[in-house]
FIBA-316106 format. One line per 5 residues: number of its first residue (from 0); their letters; for each residue x, y, z of N, C-alpha, C. Coordinates in Angstrom, 2 decimals. Atoms other than C-alpha are relative to their C-alpha. Example, Ala and Ser with C-alpha at 12.3 -4.5 7.8 and 13.67 -1.06 7.14 Angstrom:
<atoms>
0) AS) 0.89:-1.19:0.00:12.30:-4.50:7.80:0.90:1.20:0.00 | -0.82:-1.19:-0.06:13.67:-1.06:7.14:-0.77:1.09:0.73
</atoms>
This chain:
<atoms>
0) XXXXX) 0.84:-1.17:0.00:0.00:0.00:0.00:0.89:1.24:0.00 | -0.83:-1.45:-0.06:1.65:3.71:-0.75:-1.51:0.63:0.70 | 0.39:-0.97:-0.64:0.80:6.33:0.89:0.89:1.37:0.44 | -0.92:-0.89:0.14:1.13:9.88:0.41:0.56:0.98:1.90 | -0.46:-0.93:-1.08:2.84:12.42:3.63:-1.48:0.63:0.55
5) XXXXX) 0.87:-0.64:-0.48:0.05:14.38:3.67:-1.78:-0.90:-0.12 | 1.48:0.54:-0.60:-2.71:11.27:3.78:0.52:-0.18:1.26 | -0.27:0.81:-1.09:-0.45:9.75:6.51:-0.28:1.63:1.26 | 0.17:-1.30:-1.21:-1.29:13.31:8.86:-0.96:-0.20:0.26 | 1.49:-0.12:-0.54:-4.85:12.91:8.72:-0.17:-1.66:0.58
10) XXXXX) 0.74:1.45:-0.48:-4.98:9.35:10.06:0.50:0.25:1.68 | 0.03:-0.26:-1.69:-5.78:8.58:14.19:0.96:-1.03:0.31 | -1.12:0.60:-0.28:-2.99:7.11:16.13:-0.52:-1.01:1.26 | 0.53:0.63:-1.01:-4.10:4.12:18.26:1.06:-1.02:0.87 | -0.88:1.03:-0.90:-2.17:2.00:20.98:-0.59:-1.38:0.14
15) XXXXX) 0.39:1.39:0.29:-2.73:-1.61:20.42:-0.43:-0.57:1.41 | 0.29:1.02:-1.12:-2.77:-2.92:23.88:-0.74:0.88:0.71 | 1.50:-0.68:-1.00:-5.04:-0.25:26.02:-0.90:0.57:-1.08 | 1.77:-0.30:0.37:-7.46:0.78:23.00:0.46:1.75:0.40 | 0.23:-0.93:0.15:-6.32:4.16:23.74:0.45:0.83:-0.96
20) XXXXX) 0.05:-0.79:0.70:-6.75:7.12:21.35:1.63:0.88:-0.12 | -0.94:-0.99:-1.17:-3.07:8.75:21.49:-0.02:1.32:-1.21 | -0.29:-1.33:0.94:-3.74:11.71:18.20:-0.43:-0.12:-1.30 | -0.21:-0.24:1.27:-3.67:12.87:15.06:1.68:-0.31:-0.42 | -1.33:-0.38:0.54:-0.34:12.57:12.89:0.17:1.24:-0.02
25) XXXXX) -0.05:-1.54:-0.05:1.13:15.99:13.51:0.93:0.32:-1.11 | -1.30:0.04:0.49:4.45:15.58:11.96:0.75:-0.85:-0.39 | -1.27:0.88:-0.16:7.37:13.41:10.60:1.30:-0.12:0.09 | -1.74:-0.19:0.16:11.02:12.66:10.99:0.21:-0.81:-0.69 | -0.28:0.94:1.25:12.45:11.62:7.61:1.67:-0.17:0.02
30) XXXXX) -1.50:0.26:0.19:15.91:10.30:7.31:0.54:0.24:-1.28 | 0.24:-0.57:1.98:17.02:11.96:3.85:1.32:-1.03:-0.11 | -0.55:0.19:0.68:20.11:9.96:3.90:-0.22:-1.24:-0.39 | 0.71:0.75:0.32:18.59:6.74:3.82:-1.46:-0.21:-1.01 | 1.02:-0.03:0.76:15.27:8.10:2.26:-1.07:-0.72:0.93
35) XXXXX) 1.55:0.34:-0.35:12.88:6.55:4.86:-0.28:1.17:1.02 | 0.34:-0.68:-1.08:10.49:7.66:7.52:0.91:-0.43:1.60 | -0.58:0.64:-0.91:12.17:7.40:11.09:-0.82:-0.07:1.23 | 0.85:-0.14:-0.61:9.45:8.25:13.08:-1.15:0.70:-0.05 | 1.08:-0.99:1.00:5.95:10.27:12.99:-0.11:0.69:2.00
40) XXXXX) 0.08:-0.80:-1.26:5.21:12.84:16.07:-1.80:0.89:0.06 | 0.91:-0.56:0.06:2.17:13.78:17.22:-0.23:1.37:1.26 | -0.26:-1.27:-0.89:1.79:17.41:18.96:-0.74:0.08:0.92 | 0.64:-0.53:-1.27:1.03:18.07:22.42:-1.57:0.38:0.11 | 1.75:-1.11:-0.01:-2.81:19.10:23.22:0.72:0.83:0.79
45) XXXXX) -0.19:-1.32:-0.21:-2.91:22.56:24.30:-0.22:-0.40:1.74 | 0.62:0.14:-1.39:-3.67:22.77:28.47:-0.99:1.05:0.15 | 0.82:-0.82:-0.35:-6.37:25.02:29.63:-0.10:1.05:-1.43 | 0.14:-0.94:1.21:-7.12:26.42:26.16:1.27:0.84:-0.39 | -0.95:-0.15:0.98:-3.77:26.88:25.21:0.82:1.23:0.85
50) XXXXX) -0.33:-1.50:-0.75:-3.16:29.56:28.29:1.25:-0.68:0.92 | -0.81:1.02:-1.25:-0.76:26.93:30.28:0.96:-0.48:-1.26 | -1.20:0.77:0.49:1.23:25.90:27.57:-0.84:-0.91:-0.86 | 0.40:1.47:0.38:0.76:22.39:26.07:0.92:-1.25:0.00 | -0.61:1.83:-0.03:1.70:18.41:26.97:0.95:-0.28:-0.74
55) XXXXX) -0.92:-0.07:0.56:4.90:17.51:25.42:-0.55:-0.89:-1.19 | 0.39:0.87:1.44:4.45:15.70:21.58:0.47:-1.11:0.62 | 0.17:1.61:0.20:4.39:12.13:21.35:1.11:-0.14:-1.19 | -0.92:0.73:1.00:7.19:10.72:19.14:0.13:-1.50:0.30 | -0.04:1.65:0.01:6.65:7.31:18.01:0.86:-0.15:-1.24
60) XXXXX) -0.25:0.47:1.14:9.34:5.56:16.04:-0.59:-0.77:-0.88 | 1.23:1.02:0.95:8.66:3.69:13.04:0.23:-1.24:-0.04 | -0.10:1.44:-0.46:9.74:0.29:14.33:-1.14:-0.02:0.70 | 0.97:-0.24:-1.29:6.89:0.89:17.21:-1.50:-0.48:-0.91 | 1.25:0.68:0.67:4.03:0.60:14.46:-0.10:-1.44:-0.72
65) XXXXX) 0.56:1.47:0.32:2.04:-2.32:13.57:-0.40:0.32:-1.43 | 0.81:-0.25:0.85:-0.09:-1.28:11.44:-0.23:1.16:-0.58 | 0.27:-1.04:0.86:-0.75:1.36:8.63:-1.67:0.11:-1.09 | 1.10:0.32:0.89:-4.44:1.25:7.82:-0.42:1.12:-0.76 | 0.51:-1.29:1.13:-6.53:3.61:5.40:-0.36:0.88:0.87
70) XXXXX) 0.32:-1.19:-0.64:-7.80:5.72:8.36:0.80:-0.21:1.74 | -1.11:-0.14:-0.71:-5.75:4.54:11.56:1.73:-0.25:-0.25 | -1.67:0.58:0.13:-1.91:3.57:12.33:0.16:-0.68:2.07 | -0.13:0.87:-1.06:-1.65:0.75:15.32:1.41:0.33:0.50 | -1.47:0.11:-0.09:1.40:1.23:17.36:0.13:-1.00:1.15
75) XXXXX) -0.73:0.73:-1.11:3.14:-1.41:19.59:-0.55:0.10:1.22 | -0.25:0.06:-1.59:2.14:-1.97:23.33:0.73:0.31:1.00 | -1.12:0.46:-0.87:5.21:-2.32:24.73:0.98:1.47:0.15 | -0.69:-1.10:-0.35:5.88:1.65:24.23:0.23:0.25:0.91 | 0.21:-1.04:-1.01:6.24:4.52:26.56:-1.30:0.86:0.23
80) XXX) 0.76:-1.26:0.18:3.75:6.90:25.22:-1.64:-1.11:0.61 | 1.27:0.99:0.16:0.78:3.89:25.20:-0.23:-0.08:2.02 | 0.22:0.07:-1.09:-0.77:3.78:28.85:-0.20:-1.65:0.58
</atoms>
C-alpha cells in the first residue's frame, strides 16, 4: 500500500494494547540519507485552552508501528507513550 505524507497526517494514532486514542499525525522525521520515515510525532494538546502551555508531543518511532491502515496507524504496546 503507498501512501502519500500528507494522507499519513490525517490518520488517528491508536495503541494496540489499552485501546487508547493517542492523536492525530502531527508531523514526521524523515531520514534523507537513507530516504525513509524514522518516526511520525504527534503534537502536544494545548492545556487550559492553550493559556498553560501544552503536553509535550508524542514521538513514536517507526519500528513501534504495527499497522498502517486507510484511516488509523496501530502502534506497539510495549511503548512509553501507550498507557
Amino acid at each position: 500500500m503507498f501512501c502519500r505524507i500528507e494522507e499519513l497526517r490525517h490518520k488517528q494514532v491508536v495503541c494496540v494494547d489499552s485501546g487508547d486514542v493517542l492523536g492525530f499525525v502531527s508531523d514526521i522525521e524523515f531520514d534523507s540519507k537513507n530516504g525513509k520515515i524514522s518516526s511520525i510525532v504527534i503534537f502536544g494538546k494545548p492545556r487550559i485552552f492553550g493559556l498553560f502551555g501544552k503536553y509535550e508531543d508524542i514521538v513514536i518511532p517507526w519500528d513501534n508501528i504495527e499497522v498502517v491502515g486507510a484511516e488509523t496507524i496501530l502502534v506497539k504496546n510495549n511503548t512509553s507513550f501507550c498507557k
